[in-house]
C-alpha angles and dihedrals in degrees: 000000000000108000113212094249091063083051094056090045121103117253140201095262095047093053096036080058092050089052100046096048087047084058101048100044108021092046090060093035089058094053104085088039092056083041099060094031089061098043130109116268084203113102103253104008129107126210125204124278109217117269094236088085100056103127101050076052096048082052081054091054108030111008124099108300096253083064098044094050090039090053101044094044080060103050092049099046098122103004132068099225143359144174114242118201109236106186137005090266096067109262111155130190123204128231133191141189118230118012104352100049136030 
């Protein structure tokens, strides 16, 4: 018989779901704050974004065009330029805000 206190207590399937909605909200939405944490004070300059986020930085530079404009608005937000990771070897593409960029 189940008591009223194990049904109170937190299960696998309760926390795998935590995890798994933290992931997949909280990983993309990250991603514009590390991007302009990691940027470059400097006036037209960019810093690198880590290179944890490089999917979502291979989408900026080769996914459908929504994505990529989605994605680039995001990452600069608040900063003028910044280097996105856009594979695990270390390939990097560049974006700017104004002229040079988007």
């Amino acid at each position: 018989m189940i008591t009223d206190e194990q049904k109170k207590k937190p299960n696998a399937g309760l926390w795998i779901t935590v995890v798994l909605i933290v992931v997949l909200v909280g990983y993309p939405l990250s991603f514009g704050p590390a991007c302009w944490w990691f940027s470059n004070p400097e006036p037209h300059s960019r810093g690198l974004a880590p290179r944890c986020y490089w999917p979502i930085g291979w989408m900026a530079a080769n996914g459908p065009e929504p994505c990529r404009h989605a994605i680039r608005w995001y990452a600069l937000l608040a900063i003028d330029g910044v280097d996105l990771p856009t594979d695990l070897n270390g390939s990097w593409t560049p974006i700017f805000r104004g002229p040079r960029g988007n």
